[in-house]
KOLFIFI-859671 format. One record per atom (N, C-alpha, C): residue in one letter; x, z, y. Coordinates in steps of 0.001 Angstrom, whole numbers, padded with zeros to 6 digits, always signed. Layout:
<rs>
AXZY
...
</rs>
This chain:
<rs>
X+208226+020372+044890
X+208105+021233+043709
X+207606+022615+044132
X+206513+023520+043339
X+206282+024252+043872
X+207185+025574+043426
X+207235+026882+044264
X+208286+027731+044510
X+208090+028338+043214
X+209108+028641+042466
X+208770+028807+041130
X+208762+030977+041795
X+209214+031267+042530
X+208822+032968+042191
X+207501+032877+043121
X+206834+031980+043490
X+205356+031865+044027
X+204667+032141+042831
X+205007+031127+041830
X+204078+030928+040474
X+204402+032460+039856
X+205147+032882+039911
X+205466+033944+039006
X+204724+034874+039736
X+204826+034882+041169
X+204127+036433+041922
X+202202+036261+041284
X+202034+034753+041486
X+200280+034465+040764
X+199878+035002+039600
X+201301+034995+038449
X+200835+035305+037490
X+201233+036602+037256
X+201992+037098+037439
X+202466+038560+037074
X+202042+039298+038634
X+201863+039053+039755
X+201632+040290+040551
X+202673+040099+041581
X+203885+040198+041147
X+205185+040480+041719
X+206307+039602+041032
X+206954+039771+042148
X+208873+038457+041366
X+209615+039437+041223
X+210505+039835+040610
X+211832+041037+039982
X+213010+040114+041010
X+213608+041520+041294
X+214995+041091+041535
X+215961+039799+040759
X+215969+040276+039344
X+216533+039362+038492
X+215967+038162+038655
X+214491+037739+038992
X+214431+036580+038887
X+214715+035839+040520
X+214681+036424+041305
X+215376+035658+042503
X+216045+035674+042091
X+217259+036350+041728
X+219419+035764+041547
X+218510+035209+040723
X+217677+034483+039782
X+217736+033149+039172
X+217714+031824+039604
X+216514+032152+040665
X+216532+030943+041024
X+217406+030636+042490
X+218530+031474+042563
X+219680+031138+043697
X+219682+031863+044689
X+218957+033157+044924
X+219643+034035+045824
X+220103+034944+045268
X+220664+035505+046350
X+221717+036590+046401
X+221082+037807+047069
X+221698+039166+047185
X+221088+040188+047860
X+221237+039983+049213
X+222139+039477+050228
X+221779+039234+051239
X+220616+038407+051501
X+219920+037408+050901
X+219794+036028+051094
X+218035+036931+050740
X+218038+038050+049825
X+217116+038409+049578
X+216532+039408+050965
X+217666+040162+051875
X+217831+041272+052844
X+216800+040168+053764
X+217364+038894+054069
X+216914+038195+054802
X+215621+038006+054867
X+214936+036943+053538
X+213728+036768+053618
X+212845+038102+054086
X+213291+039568+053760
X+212383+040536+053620
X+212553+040838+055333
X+213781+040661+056049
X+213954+041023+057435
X+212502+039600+058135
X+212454+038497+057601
X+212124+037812+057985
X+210671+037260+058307
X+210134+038569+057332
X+208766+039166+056929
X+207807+037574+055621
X+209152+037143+055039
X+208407+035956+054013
X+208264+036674+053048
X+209201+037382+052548
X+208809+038915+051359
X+208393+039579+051825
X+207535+040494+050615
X+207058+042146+050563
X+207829+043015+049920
X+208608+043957+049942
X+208878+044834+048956
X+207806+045684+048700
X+207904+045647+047416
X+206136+046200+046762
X+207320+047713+045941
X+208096+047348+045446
X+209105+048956+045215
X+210200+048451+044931
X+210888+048908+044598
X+212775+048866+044631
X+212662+047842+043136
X+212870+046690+043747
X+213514+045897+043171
X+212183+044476+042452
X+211109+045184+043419
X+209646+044204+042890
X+209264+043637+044333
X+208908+042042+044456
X+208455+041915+045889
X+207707+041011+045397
X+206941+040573+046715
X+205879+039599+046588
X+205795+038885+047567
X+205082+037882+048140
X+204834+036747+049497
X+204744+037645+050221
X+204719+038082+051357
X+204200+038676+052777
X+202409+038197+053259
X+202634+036580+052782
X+200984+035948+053568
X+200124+036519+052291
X+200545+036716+051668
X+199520+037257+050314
X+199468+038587+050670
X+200416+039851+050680
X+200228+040936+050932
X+199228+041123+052021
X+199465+040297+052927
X+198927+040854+054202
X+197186+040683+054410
X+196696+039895+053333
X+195052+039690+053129
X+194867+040390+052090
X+194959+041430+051503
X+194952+042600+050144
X+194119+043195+050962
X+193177+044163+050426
X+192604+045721+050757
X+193668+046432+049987
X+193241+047467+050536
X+193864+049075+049668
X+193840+048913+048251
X+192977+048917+047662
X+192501+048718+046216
X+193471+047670+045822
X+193401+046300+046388
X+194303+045361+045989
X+195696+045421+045989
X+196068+046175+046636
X+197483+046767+047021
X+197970+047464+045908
X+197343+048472+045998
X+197257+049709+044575
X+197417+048848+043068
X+196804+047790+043010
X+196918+047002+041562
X+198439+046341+041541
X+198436+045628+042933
X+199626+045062+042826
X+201119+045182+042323
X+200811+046861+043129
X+201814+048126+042849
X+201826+048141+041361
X+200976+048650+040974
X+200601+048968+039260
X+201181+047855+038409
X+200772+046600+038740
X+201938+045400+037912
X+202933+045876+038554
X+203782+046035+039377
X+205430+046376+039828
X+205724+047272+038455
X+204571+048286+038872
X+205314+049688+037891
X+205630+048882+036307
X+204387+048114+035739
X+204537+047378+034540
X+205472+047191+034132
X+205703+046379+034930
X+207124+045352+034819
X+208500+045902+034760
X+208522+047510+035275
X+209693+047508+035792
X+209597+049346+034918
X+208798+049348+034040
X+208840+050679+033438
X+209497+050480+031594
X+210387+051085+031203
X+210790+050569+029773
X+209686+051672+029013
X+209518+050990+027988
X+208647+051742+027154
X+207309+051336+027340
X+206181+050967+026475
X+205061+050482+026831
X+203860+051305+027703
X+203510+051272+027954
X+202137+052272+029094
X+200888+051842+029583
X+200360+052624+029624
X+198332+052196+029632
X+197707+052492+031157
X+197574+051566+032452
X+197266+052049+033660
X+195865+053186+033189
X+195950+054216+034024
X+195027+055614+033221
X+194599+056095+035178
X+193675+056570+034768
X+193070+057355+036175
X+192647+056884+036972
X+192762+056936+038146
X+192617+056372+038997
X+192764+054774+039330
X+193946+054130+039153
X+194605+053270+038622
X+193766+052486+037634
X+193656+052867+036313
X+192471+052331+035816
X+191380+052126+036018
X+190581+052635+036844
X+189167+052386+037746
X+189455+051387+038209
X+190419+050894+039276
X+190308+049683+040009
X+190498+048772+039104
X+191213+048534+038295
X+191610+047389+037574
X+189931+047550+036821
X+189683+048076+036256
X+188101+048063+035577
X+187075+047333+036913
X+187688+047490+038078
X+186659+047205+039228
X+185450+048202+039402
X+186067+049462+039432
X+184950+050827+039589
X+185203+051062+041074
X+184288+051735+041651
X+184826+052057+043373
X+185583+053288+042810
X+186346+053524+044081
X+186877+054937+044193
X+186575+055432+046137
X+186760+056496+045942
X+186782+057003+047240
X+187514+058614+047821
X+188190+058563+048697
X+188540+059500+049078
X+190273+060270+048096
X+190443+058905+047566
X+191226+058999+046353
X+193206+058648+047321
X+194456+059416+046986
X+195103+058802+047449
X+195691+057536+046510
X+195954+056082+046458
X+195919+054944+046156
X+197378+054774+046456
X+198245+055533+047129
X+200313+055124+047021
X+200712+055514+045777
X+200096+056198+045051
X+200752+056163+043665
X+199924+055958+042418
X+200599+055263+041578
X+200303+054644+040494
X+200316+055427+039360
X+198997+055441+038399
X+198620+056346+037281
X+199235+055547+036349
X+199894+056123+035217
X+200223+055834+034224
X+199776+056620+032721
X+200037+056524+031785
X+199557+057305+030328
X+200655+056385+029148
X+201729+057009+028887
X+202612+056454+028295
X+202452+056684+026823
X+202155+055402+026174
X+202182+055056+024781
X+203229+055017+024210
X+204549+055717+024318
X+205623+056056+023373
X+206070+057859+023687
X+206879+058028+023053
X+207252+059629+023260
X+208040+059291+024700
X+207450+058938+025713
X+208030+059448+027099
X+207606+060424+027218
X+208352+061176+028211
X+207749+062773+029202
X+207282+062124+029909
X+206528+063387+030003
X+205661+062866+031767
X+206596+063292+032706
X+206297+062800+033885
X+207179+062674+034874
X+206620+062373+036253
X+206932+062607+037331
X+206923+061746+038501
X+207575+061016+039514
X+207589+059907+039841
X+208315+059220+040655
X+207769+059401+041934
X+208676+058742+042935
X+207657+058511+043996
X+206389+057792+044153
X+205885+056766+043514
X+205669+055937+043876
X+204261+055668+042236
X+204499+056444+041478
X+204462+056731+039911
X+203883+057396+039163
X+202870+058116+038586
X+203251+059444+038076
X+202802+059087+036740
X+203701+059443+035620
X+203532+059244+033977
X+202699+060502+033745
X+201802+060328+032693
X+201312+061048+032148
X+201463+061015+030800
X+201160+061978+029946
X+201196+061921+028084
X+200112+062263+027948
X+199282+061824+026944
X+198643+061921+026594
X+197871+060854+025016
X+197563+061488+023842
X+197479+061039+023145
X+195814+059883+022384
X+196186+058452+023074
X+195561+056886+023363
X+195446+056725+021741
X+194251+056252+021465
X+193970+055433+020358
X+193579+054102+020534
X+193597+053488+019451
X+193257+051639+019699
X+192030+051728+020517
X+191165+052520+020448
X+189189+052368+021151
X+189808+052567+022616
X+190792+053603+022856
X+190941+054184+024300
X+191439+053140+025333
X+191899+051941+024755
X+192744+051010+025281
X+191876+049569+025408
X+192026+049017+026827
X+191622+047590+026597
X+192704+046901+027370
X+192804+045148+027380
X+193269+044794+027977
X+192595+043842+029001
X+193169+044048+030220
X+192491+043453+031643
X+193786+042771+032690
X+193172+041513+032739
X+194314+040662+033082
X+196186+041043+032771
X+196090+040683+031559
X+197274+041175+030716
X+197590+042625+030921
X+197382+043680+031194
X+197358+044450+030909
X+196894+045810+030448
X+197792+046573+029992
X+196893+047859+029223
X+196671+048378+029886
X+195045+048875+029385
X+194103+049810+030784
X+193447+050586+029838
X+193370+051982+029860
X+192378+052872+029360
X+190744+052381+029690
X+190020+052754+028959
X+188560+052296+028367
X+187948+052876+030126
X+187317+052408+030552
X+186181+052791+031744
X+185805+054111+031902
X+184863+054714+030650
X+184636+056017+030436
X+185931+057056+030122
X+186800+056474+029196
X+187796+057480+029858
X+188954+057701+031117
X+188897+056238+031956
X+189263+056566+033058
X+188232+057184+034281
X+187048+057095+033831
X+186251+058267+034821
X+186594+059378+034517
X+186660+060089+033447
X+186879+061614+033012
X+188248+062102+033265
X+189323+061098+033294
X+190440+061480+033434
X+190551+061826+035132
X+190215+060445+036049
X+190039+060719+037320
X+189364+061818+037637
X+188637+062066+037383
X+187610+063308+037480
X+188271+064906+037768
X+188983+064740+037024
X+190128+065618+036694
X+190796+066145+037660
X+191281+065439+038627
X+192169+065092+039431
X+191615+065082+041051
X+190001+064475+040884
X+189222+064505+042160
X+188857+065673+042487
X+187810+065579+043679
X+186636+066636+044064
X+185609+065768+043756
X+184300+066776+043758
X+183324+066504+043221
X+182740+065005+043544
X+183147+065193+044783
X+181891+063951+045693
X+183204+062597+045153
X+184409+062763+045556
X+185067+061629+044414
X+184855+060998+042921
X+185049+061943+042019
X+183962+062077+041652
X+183177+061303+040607
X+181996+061242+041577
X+180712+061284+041778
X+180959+059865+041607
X+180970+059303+042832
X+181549+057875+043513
X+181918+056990+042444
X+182939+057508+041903
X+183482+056584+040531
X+182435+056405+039170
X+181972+057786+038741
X+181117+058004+037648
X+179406+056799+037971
X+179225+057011+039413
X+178077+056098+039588
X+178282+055055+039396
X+179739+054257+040319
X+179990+052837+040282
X+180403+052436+039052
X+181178+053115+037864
X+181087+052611+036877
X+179816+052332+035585
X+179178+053108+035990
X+177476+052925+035070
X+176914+051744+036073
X+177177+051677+037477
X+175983+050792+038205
X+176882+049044+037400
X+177764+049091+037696
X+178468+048048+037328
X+178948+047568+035688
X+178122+048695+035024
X+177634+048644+033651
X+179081+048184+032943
X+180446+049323+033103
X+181288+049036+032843
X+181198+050502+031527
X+180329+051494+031641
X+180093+052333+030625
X+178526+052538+030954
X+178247+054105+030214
X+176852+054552+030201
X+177055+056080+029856
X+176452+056541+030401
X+176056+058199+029976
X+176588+058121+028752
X+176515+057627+027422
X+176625+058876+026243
X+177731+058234+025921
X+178855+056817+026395
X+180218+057127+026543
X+180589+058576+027528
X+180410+058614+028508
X+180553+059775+029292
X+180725+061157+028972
X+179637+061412+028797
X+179646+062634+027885
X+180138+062959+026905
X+180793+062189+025770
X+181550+061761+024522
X+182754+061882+024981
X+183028+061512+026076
X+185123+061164+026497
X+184882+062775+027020
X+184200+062926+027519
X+184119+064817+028447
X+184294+065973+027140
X+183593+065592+026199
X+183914+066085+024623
X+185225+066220+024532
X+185826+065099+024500
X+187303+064876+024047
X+187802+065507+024992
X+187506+065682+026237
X+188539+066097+027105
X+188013+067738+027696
X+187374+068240+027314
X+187319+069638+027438
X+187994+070543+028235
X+189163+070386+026710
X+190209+071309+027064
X+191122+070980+028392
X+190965+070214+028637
X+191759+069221+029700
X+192421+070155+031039
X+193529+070220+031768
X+193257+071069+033154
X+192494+069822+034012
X+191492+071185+034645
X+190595+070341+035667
X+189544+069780+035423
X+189222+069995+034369
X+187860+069566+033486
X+186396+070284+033598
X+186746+071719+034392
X+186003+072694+034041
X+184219+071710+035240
X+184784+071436+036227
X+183940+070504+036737
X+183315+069490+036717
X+183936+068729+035313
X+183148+067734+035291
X+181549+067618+034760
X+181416+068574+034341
X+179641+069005+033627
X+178713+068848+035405
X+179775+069394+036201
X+178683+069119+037575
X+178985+067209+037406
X+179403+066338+038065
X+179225+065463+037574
X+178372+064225+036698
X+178564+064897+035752
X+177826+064384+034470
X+176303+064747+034720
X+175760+065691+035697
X+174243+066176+035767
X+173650+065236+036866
X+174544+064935+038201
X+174151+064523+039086
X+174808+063295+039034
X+175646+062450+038200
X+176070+060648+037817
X+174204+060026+037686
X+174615+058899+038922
X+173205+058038+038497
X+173516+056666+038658
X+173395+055816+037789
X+173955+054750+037683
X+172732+053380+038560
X+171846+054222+039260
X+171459+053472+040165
X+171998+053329+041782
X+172908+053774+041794
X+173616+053501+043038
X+174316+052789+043406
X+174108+051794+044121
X+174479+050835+044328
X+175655+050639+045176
X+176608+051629+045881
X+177546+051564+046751
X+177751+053240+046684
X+179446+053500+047688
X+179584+054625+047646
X+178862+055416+048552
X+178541+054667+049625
X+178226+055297+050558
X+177092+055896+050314
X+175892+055468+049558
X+174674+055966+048934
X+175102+056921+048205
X+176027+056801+047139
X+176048+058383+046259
X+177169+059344+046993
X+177479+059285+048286
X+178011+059875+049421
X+176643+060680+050082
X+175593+059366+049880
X+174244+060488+050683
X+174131+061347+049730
X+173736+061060+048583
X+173514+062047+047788
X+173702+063643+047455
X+174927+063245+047605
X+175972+064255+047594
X+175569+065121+048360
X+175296+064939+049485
X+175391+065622+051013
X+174310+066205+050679
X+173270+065209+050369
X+171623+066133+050312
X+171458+067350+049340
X+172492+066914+048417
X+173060+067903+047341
X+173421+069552+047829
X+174692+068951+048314
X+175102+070520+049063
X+174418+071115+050479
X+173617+070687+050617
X+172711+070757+052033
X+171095+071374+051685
X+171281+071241+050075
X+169850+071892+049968
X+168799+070985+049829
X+168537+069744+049754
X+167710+068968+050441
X+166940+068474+048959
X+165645+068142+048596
X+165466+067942+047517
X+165939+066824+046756
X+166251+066537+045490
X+166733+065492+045162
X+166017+064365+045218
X+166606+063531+045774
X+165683+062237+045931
X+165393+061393+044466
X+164580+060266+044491
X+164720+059335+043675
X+165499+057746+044169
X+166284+056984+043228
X+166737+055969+043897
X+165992+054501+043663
X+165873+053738+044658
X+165758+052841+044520
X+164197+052071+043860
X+163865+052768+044921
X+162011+052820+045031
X+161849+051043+045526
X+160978+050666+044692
X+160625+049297+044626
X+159137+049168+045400
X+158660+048405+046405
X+157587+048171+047201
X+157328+047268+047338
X+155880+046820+046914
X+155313+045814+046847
X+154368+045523+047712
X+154083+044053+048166
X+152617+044149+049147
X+151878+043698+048249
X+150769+043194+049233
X+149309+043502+048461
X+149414+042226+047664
X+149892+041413+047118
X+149813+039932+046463
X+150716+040292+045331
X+151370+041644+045079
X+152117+041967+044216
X+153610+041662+043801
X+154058+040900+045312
X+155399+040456+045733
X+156524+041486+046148
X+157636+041908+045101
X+158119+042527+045687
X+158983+042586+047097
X+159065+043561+048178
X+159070+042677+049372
X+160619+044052+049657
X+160791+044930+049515
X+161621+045785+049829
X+161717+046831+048399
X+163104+047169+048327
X+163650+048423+047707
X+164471+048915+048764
X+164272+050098+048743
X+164629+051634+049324
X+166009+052263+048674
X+166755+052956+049446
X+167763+053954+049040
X+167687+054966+048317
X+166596+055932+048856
X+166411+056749+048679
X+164683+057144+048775
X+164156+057838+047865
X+162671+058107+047699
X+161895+059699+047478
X+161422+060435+048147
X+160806+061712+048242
X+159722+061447+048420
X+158837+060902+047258
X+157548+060458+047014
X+156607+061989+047259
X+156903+062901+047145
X+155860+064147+047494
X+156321+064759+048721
X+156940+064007+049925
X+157101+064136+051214
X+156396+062902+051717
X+156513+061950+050977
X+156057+060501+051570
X+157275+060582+052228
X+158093+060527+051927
X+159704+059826+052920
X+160197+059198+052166
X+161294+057542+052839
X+162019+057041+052101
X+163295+056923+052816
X+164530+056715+052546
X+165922+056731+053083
X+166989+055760+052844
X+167650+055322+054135
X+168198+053994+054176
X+169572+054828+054019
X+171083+054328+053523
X+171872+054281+053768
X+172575+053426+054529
X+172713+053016+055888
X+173226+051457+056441
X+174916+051537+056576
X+175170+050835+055729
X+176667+050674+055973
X+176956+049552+056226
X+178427+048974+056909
X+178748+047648+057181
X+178969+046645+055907
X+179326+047027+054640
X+179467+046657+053562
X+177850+045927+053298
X+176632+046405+053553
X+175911+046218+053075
X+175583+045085+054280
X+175305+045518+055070
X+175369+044203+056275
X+176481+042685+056276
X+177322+043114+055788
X+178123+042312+055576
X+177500+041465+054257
X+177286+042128+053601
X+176672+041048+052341
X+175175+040631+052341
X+174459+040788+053086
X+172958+040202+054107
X+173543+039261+054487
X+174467+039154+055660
X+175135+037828+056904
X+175163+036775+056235
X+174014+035918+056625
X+174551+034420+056500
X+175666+033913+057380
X+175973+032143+057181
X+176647+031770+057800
X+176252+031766+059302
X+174964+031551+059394
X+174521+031218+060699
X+173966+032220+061216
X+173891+033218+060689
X+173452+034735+061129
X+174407+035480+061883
X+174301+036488+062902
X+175354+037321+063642
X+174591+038616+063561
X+175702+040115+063303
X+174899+040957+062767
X+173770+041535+063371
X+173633+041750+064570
X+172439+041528+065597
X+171347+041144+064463
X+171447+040206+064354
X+170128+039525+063321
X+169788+040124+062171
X+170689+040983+061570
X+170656+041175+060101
X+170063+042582+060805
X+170690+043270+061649
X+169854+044509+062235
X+168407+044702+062331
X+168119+043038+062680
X+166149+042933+063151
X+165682+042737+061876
X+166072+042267+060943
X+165818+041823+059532
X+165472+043611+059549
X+166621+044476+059222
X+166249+045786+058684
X+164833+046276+059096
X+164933+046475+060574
X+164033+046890+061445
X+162767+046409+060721
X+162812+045380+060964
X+161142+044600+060370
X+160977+044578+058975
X+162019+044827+057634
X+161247+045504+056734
X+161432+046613+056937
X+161693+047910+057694
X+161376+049228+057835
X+159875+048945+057972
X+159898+048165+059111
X+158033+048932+059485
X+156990+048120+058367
X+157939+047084+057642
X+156467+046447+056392
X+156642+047654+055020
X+157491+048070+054948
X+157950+049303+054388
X+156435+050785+054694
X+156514+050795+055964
X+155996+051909+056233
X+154365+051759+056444
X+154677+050576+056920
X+153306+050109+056320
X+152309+049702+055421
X+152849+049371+054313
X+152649+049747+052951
X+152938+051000+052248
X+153288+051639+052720
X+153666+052771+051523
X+152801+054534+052607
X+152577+053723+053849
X+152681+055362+054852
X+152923+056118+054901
X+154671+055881+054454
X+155833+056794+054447
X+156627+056699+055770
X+156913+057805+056102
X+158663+058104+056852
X+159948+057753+056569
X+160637+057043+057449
X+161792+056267+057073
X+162730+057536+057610
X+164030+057957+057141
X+164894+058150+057446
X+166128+057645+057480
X+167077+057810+058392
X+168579+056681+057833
X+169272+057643+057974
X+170561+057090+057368
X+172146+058022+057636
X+173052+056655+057394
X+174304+056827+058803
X+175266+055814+058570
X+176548+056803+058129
X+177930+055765+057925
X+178865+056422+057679
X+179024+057653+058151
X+179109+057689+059779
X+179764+058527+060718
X+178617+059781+060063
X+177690+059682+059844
X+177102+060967+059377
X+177567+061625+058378
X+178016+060916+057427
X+178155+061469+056308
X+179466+062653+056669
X+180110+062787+057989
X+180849+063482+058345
X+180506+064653+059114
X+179356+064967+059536
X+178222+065625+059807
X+177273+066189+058803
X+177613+066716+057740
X+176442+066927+057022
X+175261+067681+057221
X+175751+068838+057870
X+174373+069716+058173
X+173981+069546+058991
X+174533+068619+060537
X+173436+067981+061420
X+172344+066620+060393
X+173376+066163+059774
X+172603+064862+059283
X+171439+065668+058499
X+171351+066624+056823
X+170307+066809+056544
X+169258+067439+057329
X+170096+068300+058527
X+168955+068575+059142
X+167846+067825+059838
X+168212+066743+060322
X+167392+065381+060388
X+166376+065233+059457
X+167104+065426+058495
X+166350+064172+057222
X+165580+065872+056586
X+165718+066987+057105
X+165087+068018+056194
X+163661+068209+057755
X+163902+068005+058838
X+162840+068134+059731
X+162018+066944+059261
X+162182+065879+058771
X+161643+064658+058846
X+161000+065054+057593
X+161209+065797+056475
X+160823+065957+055476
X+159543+066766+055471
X+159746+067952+056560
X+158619+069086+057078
X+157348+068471+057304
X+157809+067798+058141
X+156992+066554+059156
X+155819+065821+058452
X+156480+065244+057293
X+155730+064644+056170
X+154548+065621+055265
X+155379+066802+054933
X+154940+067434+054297
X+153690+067970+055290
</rs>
């Protein structure tokens, strides 16, 4: 027979205290499994498998948490912020993910727990959807709310991945930024809203951005399409400075990782790049530039690269 708080952790997230003493333990019996590493304690009094916890990302973790809070909060509530991005499946970045956003749909105070933090704020039927049983604020207003709360280049990150992943669009955006004005922490989101481009395809790209942003560097275009001579498209680009003749790679492992065949080792997916760089440059008789992660921690060595390379062209 299968473990009935297995089935329950599948469908709800997490098993409650109460429902182990249902199905026959006790608090020692519970001390045990968790000493024994077959449970997770996900928060005081919510656990889950251990072999399941332990193949989660961050993000997945953070949701998991968020059903705990569900389950174990009286009064009904709408995951909001941050919190709501992931469950929408928006990236986030640079965001802390141990505590769980809330927006409470009855006269609760706001409050914070450890683990928690309630917010008030006044939700209409449009503001609310539901996503795998639960209540989640609308996409566009969990960008504006996060927003709130971030720095710019955070952000940024979220506002792109939710337009690229066509979970909103600009004139939701701008409409929830309406509503939220008055908001604390709002006064920034108009930067935002100028430089959100919903052609970005990962964070790490509207991470370059960013950089070229505060670095001075001209704004690029994204996602320059190149064709050879038979009219086949053969490569798209990161980044495009068509009146430098330069184009710009972002290489991250994420993106390599989703190239890798089965029978491929990344070595290979490396020569793949390489060799459309130069059919790239050879069609277009442009300058390639790249930036990997570790740069993006470097900014003014990195644009300075990519601003000599720009001279160069010019």
């Amino acid at each position: 027979m299968d473990d009935p708080l297995r089935l329950i952790a599948e469908q709800e997230g997490v098993f409650l205290r109460r429902e182990a003493l249902e199905c026959g333990f006790d608090d020692k019996a519970i001390a045990r499994m968790l000493r024994a590493g077959v449970w997770h304690r996900v928060r005081h009094g919510c656990y889950c498998f251990a072999d399941v916890w332990l193949t989660l990302t961050r993000e997945e973790r953070h949701l998991v948490l968020a059903r705990a809070v569900v389950r174990t909060t009286p009064g009904p509530v709408a995951l909001s912020h941050v919190t709501a991005l992931l469950a929408h499946g928006i990236a986030v970045w640079g965001t802390d993910l141990s505590v769980v956003h809330v927006t409470r749909l009855d006269q609760g105070a706001a409050r914070r727990e450890r683990d928690v933090v309630h917010h008030v704020g006044v939700c209409s039927q449009d503001d609310v959807v539901n996503i795998n049983g639960m209540v989640v604020v609308s996409a566009a207003r969990a960008v504006i709310e996060a927003a709130t709360m971030q720095n710019l280049e955070a952000a940024l990150v979220s506002a792109d991945s939710a337009m690229y992943r066509r979970k909103t669009d600009p004139a939701a955006l701008h409409s929830m930024f309406d509503d939220m004005a008055h908001w604390p922490g709002s006064q920034k989101i108009h930067v935002v809203l100028h430089h959100m481009d919903g052609r970005a395809e990962s964070p790490g790209e509207t991470r370059c951005r960013y950089m070229f942003w505060r670095q001075g560097l001209p704004r690029p275009d994204l996602q320059f399409e190149v064709y050879d001579e038979s009219g086949t498209l053969v490569a798209v680009t990161d980044f495009v400075w068509h009146e430098f003749g330069v184009f710009g790679e972002f290489d991250g492992k994420v993106k390599y990782g989703r190239l890798l065949r089965d029978d491929q080792e990344p070595g290979d997916v490396v020569f793949q790049e390489k060799v459309r760089e130069d059919l790239v440059r050879r069609l277009t008789g442009y300058r390639c530039g790249r930036a990997i992660w570790a740069d993006l921690s470097r900014p003014a060595q990195t644009c300075g690269n990519f601003r000599r390379l720009l001279d160069l062209a010019a």
